[in-house]
C-alpha positions in Angstrom: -6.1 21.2 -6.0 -6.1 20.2 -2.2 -4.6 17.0 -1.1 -6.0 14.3 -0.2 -3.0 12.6 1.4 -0.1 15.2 2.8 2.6 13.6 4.5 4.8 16.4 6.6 8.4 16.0 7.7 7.8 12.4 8.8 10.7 10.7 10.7 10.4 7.7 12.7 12.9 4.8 13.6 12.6 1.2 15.3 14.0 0.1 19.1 17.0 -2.4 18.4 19.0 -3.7 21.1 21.9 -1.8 19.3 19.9 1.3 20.1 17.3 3.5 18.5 17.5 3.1 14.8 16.5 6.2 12.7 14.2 4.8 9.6 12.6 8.2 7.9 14.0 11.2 8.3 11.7 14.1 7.2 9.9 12.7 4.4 7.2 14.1 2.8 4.9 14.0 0.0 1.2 14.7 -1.4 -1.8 13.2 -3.4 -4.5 14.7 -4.8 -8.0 12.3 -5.8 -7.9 11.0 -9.0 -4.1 10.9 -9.5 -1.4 7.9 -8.9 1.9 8.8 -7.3 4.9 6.7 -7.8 7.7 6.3 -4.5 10.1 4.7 -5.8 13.2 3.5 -3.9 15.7 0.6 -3.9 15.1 -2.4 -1.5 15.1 -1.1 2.3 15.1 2.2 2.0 11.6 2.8 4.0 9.1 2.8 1.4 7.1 -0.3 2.9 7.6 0.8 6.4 6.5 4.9 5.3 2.9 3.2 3.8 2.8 1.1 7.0 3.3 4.5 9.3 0.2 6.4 7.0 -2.1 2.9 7.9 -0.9 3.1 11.1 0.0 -0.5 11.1 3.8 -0.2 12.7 4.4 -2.6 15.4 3.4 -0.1 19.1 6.7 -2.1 20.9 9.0 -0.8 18.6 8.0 1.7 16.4 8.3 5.4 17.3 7.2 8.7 15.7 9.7 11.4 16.4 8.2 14.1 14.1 5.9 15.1 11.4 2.2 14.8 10.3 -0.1 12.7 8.2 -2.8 14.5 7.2 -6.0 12.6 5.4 -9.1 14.3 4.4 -7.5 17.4 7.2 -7.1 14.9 9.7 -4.2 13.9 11.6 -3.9 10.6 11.6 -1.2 10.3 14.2 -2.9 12.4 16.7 -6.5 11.2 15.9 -8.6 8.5 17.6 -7.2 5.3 17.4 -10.9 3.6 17.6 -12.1 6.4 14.9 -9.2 5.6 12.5 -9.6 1.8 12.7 -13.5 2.1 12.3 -13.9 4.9 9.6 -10.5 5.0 7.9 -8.3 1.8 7.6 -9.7 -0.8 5.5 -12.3 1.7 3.8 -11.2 4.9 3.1 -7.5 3.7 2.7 -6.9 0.1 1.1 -4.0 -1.8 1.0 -2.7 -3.8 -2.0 0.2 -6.4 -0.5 3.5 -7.6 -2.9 2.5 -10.9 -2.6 -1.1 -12.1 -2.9 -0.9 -15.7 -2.3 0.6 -15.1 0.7 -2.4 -12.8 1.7 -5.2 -15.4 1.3 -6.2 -18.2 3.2 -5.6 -21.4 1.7 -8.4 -23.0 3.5 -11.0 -21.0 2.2 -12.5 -20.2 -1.4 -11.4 -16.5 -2.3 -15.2 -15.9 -3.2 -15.6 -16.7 1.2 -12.8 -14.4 2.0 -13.7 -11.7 0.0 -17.5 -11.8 1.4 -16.3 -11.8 5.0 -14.0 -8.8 4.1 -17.5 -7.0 3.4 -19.4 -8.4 6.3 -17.2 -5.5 8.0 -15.7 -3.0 5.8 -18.1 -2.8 3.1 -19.7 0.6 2.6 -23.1 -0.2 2.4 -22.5 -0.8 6.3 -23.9 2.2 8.4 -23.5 1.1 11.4 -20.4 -1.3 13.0 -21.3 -5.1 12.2 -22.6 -7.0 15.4 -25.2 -6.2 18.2 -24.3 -5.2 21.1 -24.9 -8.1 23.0 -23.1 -10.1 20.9 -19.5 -10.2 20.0 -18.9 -8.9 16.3 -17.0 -11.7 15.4 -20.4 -13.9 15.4 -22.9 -11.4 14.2 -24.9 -11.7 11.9 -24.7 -10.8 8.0 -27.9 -8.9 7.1 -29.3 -10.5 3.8 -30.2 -7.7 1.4 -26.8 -5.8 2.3 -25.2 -9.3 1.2 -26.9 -9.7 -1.7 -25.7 -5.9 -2.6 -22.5 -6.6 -2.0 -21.9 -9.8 -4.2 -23.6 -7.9 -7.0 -20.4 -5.4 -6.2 -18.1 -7.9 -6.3 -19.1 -9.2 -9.5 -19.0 -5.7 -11.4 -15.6 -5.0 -9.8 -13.8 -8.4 -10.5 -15.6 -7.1 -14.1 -13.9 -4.2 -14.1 -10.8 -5.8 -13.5 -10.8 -8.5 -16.7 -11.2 -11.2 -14.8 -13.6 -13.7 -17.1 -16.4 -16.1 -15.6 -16.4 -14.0 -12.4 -19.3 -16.8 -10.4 -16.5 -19.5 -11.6 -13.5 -17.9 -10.3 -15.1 -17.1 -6.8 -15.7 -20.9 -6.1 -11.7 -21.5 -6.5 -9.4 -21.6 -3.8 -5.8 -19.5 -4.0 -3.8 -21.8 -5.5 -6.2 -22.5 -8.2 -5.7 -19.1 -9.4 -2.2 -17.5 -11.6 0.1 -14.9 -9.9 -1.7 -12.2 -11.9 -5.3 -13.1 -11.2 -4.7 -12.8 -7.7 -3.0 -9.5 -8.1 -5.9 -8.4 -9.8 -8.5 -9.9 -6.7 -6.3 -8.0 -4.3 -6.8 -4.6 -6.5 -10.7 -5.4 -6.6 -10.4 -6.4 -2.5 -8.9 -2.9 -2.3 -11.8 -1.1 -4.0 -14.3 -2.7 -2.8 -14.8 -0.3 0.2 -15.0 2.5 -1.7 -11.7 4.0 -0.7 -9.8 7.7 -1.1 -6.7 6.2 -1.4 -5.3 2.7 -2.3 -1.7 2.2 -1.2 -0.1 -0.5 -3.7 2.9 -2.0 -2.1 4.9 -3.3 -5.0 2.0 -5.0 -6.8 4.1 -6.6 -9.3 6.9 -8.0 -8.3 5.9 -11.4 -8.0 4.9 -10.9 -12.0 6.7 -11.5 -15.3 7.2 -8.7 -17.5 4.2 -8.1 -19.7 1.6 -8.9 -16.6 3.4 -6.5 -14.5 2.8 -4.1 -17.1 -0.9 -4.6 -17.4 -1.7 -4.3 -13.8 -0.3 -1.1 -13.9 -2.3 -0.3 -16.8 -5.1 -1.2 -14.6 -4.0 0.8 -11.4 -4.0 4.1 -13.5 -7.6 3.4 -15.3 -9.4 2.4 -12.1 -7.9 5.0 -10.2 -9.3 7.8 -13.1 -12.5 5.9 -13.6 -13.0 6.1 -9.6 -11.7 9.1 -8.6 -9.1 7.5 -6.4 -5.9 8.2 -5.2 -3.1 5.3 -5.5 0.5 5.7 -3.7 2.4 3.2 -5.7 6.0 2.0 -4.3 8.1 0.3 -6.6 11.8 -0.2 -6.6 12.5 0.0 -10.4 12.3 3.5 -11.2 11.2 2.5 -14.9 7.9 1.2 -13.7 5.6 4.0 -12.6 6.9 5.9 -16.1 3.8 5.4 -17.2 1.3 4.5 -14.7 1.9 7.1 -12.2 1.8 11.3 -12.8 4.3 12.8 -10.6 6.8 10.3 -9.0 8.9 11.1 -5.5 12.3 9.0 -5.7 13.3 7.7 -2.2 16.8 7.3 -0.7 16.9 5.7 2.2 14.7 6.8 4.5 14.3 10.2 2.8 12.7 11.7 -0.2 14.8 13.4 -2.4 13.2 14.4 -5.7 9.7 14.8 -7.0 9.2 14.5 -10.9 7.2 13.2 -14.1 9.5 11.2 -15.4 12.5 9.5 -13.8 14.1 7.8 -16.6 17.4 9.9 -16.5 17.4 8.9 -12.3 21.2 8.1 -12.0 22.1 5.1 -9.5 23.2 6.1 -5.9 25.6 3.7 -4.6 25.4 2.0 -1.1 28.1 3.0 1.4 29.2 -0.5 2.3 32.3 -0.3 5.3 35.2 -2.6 5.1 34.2 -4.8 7.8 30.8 -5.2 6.2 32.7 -6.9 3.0 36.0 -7.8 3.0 36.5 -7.6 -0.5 35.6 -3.6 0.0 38.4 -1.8 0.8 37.2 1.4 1.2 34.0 2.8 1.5 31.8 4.3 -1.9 31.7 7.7 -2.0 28.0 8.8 -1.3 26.5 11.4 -3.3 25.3 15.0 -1.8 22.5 14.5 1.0 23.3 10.6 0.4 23.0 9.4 4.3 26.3 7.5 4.7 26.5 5.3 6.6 26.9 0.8 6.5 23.1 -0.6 5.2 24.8 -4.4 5.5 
């Protein structure tokens, strides 16, 4: 089956005024449609920052590419358009699913408002870019039939997403809502485009136990039922057990195995130097390919 999503050798790293810090190194992985892959990592090892290089959403000042390719639908993303990617691939071919929800909608405004202006650009009944071109996008206007399509979409997705009394629940503002039914609006935000590939950037951490385990429940039966592709990064490798197929563990800023089931994954300690912690007297001993060096 040919990959959707083929990440080659990436390595990038950040500007510091200590120097130019090394982030990736040569990490790579695949996704085919249909199927939901699992990076899984402990906190800061580049999992967040590797599905901000494939959005191409890293800060321009400091962010730099050093090596590799992202190939999407046999494009490469970091050689391609900037204006193409931004129009035809980020934000409707690939979605994004944040870690924290409430911090991803405006308080000021119903979700039912944000989620309609989200369409008013992205949605994929859209042929042409939104605005005329004598007036600026941001005040065009929103043709009427093309709206009324796409609130009869949102009301079958947040459906398909077991959220009850749909019409009631767009009329509420953020904080009206629990931690899990605005998890689940950001997973039917994320569809709503008709992506390829839904990046899910630790969707449940802000959840207690049994809700993060429906949410991933959902993740794997929307991404069968829709034929999409989901990159899931979580930092507790018992998670994507059993919502994602094959899972790629992460060390930092590497990935070092690809598997189905990563319940046996033993735990790699953190070099940490003495002057890091005092109480540390010598360094721990990293295992093989470990990068060792101070993460303090």
């Amino acid at each position: 089956m040919t990959a959707l999503l083929a990440v080659e050798d990436l390595s990038l790293g950040f500007a510091t005024e200590a120097g130019f810090a090394s982030v990736l190194d040569r990490v790579s992985l695949s996704i085919e449609r249909g199927r939901v892959v699992g990076l899984v990592g402990e906190s800061g090892c580049g999992k967040t920052t590797l599905a901000r290089a494939i959005l191409g959403v890293l800060p321009r000042d400091q962010a730099r590419i050093t090596g590799g390719r992202v190939w999407f639908r046999g494009t490469d993303l970091l050689t391609a358009d900037p204006a193409v990617v931004n129009h035809t691939v980020r934000g409707r071919a690939i979605t994004f699913v944040p870690q924290d929800p409430f911090t991803s909608f405006n308080p000021l405004f119903t979700v039912g408002e944000q989620i309609m202006e989200i369409l008013k650009w992205k949605s994929p009944r859209a042929v042409l870019p939104a605005g005329r071109s004598w007036l600026p996008a941001v005040v065009s206007p929103y043709p009427a039939d093309r709206r009324r399509a796409d609130f009869d979409a949102v009301m079958e997705l947040l459906d398909a997403v077991q959220l009850p009394r749909p019409d009631q629940l767009l009329r509420k503002y953020p904080h009206e809502l629990s931690g899990g039914q605005r998890q689940r609006l950001m997973i039917a935000m994320a569809l709503l485009p008709g992506p390829d590939l839904v990046i899910a950037d630790e969707p449940t951490t802000a959840l207690d136990v049994t809700i993060q385990a429906q949410i991933l429940g959902l993740i794997r039966r929307l991404a069968t039922e829709r034929n999409v592709a989901v990159l899931l990064t979580t930092h507790a490798s018992a998670r994507p057990m059993k919502s994602a197929t094959p899972s790629t563990s992460c060390m930092p800023g590497r990935t070092s195995s690809r598997r189905r089931s990563i319940a046996s994954l033993p735990p790699r300690p953190i070099p940490i130097r003495k002057s890091c912690w005092p109480a540390c007297r010598a360094p721990t001993a990293p295992p093989a390919g470990f990068p060792a060096r101070c993460r303090c």
